[in-house]
C-alpha positions in Angstrom: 0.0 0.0 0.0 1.2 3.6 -0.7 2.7 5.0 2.1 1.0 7.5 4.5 1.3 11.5 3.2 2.6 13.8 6.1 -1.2 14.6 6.6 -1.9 11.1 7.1 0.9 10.0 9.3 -0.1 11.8 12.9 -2.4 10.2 15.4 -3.2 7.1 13.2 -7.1 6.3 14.7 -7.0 4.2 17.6 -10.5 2.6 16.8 -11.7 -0.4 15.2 -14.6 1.6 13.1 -12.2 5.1 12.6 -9.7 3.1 11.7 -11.5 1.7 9.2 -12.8 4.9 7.8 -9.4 6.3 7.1 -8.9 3.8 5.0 -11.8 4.2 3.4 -11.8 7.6 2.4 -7.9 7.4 1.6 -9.2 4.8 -1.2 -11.8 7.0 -2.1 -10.2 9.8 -2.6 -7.8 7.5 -5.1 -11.3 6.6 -6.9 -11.7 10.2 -7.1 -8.3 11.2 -8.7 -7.9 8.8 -11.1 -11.3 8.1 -12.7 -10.7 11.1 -15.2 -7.3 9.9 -15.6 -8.6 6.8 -16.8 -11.4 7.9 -19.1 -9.2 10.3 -21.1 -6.8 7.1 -21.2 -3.4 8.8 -22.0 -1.3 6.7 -20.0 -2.1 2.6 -19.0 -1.3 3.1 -15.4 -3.8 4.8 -14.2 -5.9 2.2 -15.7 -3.4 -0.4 -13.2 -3.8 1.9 -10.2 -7.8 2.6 -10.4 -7.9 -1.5 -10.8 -6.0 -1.6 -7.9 -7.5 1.1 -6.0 -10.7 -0.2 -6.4 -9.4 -4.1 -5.0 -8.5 -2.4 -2.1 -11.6 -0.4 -1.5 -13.8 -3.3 -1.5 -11.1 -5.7 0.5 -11.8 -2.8 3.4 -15.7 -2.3 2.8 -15.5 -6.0 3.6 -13.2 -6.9 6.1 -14.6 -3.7 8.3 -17.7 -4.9 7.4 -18.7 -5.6 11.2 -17.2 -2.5 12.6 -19.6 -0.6 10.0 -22.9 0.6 10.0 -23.4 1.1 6.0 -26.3 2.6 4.1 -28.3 0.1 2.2 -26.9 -0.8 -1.3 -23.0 0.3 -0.5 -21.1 -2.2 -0.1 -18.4 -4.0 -1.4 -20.1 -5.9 -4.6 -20.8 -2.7 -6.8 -17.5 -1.9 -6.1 -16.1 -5.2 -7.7 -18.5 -4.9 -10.5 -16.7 -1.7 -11.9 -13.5 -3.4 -11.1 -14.0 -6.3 -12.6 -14.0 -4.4 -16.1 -11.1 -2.6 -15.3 -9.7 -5.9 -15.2 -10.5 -6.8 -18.4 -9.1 -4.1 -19.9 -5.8 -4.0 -17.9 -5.5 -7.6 -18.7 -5.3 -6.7 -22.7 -3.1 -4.2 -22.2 -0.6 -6.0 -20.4 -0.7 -9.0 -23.2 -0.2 -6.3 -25.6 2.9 -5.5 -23.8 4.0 -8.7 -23.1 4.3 -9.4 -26.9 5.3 -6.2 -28.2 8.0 -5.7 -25.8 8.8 -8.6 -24.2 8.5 -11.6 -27.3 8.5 -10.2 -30.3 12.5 -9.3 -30.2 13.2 -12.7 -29.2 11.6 -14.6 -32.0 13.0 -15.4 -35.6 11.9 -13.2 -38.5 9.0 -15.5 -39.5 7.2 -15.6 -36.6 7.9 -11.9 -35.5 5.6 -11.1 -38.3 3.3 -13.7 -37.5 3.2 -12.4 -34.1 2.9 -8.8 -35.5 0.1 -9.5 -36.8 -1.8 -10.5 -34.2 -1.8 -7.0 -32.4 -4.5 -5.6 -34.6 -7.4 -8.1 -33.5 -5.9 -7.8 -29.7 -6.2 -3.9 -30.1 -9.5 -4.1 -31.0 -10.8 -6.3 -28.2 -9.1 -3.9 -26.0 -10.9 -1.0 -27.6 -14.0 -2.9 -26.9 -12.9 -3.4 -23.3 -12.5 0.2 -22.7 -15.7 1.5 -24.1 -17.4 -1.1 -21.9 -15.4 -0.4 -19.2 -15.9 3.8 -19.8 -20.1 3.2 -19.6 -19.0 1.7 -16.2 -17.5 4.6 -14.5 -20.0 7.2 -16.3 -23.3 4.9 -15.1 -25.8 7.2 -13.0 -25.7 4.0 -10.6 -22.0 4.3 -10.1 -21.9 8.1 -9.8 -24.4 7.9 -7.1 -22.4 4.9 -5.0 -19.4 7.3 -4.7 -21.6 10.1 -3.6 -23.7 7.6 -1.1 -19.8 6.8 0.0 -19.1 10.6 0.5 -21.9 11.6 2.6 -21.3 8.4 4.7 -17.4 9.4 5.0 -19.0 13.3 6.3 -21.1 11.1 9.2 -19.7 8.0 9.8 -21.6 5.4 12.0 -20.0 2.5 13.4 -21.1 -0.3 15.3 -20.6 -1.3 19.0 -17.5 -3.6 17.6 -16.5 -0.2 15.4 -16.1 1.3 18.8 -13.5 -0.8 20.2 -10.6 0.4 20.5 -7.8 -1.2 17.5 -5.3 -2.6 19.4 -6.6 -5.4 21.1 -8.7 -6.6 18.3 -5.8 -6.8 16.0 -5.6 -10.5 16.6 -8.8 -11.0 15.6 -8.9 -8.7 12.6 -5.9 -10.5 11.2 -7.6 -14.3 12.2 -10.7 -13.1 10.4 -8.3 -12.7 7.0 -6.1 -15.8 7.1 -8.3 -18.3 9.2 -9.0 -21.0 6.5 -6.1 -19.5 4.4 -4.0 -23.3 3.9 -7.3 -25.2 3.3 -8.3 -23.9 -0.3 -7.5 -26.7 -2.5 -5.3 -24.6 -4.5 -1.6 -25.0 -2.2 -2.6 -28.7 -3.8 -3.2 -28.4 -7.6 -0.6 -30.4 -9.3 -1.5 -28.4 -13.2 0.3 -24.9 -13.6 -3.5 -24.2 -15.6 -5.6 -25.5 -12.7 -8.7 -22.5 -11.7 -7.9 -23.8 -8.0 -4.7 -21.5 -8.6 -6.9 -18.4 -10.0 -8.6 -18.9 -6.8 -5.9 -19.0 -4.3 -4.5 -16.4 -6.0 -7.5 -14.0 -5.9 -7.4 -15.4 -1.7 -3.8 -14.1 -1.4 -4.2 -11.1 -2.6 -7.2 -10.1 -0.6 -5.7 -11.7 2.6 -2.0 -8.9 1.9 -4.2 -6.3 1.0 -6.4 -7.0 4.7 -2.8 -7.1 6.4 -1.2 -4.2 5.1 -4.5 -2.3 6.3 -3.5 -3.1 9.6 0.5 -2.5 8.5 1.0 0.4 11.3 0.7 -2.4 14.4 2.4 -5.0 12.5 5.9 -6.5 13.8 8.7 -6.7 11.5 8.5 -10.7 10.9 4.8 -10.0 9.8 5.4 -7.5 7.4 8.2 -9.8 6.0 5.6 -12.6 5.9 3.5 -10.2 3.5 5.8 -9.7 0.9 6.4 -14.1 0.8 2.9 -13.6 0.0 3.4 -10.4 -3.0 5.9 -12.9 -4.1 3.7 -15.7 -4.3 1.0 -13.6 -5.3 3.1 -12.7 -8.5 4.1 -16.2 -9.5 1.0 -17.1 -9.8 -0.2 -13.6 -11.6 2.8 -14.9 -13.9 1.1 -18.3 -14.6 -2.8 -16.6 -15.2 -1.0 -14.1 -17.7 0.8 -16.7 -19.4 -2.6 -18.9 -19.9 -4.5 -15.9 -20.4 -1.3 -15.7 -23.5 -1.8 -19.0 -25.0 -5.4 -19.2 -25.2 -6.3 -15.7 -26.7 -3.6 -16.5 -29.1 -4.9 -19.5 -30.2 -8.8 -18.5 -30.5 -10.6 -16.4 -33.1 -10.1 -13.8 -34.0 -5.9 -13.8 -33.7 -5.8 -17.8 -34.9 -2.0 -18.7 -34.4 -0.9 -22.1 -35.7 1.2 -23.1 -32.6 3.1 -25.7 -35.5 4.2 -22.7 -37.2 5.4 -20.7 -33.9 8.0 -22.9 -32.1 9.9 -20.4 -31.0 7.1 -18.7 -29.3 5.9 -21.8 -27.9 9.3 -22.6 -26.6 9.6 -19.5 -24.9 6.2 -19.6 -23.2 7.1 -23.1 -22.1 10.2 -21.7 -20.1 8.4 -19.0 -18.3 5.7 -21.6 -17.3 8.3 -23.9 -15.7 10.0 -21.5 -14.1 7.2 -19.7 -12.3 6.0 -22.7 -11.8 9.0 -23.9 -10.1 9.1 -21.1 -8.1 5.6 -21.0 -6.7 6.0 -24.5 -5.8 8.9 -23.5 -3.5 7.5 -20.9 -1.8 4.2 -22.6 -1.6 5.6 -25.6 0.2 7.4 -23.3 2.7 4.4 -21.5 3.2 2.4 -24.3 3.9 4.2 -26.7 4.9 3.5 -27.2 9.6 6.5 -25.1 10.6 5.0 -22.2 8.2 1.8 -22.3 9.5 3.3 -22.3 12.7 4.7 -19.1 12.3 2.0 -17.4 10.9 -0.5 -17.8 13.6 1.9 -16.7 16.4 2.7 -13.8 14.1 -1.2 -13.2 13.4 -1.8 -13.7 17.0 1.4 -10.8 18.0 3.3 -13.8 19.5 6.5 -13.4 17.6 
């Protein structure tokens, strides 16, 4: 998470529901800034940082959930609804980039232009992604949650849990993230393409975002345990990006005979194994009893 500004950084709140709030309305503000950034669409990462901004925005609507008092209808799913689009367009642009600047000077002559030519229809779908994604942000309905979120950040209401003070029901905030954490079936899946790692890696993401809400109480090991988790977090991103790869390249409308692209193939095939190779490591360090071990005491403020 970005760190605090000089206006942020004084008195952090010392309850479970104001707490909360300033995280809230640090996101929102975010959602704020770079909406416009994003609609006139000069530069792709805004388009990264509004996808992300909006992740973390709904991770804290919902893991504060019980500290808040909400008005009906706001709420963490419209949020994910918008976001879910950016992440369709975000998702084109970085396989545009991926084969523009990371494959295409590696391959032969013949299937450089092969490749080439497989931009245009790519560019298109991403064109198509945008406009859809554009009639997301200017919606009435969405224009009306972010000012339903404004009034509520003018008059916050809390419950009697939103009351607490933080610090004694940090255990508990960080139980709540990572309680069934090592029992989704994905630390299992034995296929770099499984869904059960999609899953997982959705889960890990939400669980570091949760944490690094609560990053100002966290000890040393704990904030070290979070960025094992970024790390396994991207191996996996590597593996959905590289399957995400293959398959639009071998659908309509881009068409690629893999026969004629071994090269390519090749190359794709390294990246796969060693990700792959990689997450497997840190997966079974995670995981394995001693990890676990660790990451309750840690959770818990054990050491």
């Amino acid at each position: 998470m970005e760190p605090l500004t000089e206006e942020e950084a004084p008195g952090l709140p010392s309850g479970c529901g104001p707490h909360a709030r300033s995280l809230i309305e640090r996101h929102a503000r975010r959602l704020e800034h770079l909406t416009p950034r994003v609609l006139h669409d000069r530069d792709s990462e805004d388009l990264h940082q509004l996808r992300v901004c909006l992740r973390r925005l709904r991770t804290a609507l919902d893991q504060f959930a019980p500290a808040l008092v909400l008005p009906a209808g706001l709420g963490p799913r419209p949020i994910a609804a918008v976001a879910r689009r950016t992440g369709r367009t975000r998702d084109l642009d970085v396989l545009q980039a991926r084969l523009r600047d990371d494959l295409l000077p590696l391959l032969p002559e013949d299937e450089r232009q092969r490749l080439q030519g497989a931009l245009e229809p790519i560019g298109r779908a991403r064109r198509r992604a945008f406009a859809d994604l554009c009639r997301a942000l200017e919606r009435p309905a969405f224009g009306r949650q972010r000012q339903q979120l404004g009034r509520w950040l003018e008059q916050p209401s809390f419950t009697p849990l939103g009351e607490q003070p933080l610090e004694p029901w940090l255990g508990d905030w960080r139980l709540a993230l990572v309680a069934d954490l090592f029992l989704l079936p994905g630390w299992w899946a034995d296929d770099p393409a499984s869904p059960r790692l999609h899953d997982l890696r959705k889960r890990l993401k939400g669980v570091r975002y949760g944490l690094e809400h609560l990053e100002a109480w966290s000890p040393p090991p704990l904030q070290d345990w979070v960025q094992e988790l970024r790390q396994a977090q991207d191996h996996l991103g590597a593996l959905q990006d590289l399957a995400v790869l293959h398959r639009t390249l071998g659908r309509p409308p881009v068409r690629l005979r893999w026969t004629r692209m071994p090269a390519l193939a090749a190359l794709l095939e390294d990246n796969r194994r060693r990700h792959w190779q990689r997450w497997q490591q840190l997966a079974a360090r995670l995981s394995d009893p001693a990890g676990r071990f660790r990451l309750q005491r840690l959770v818990l403020g054990l050491g």
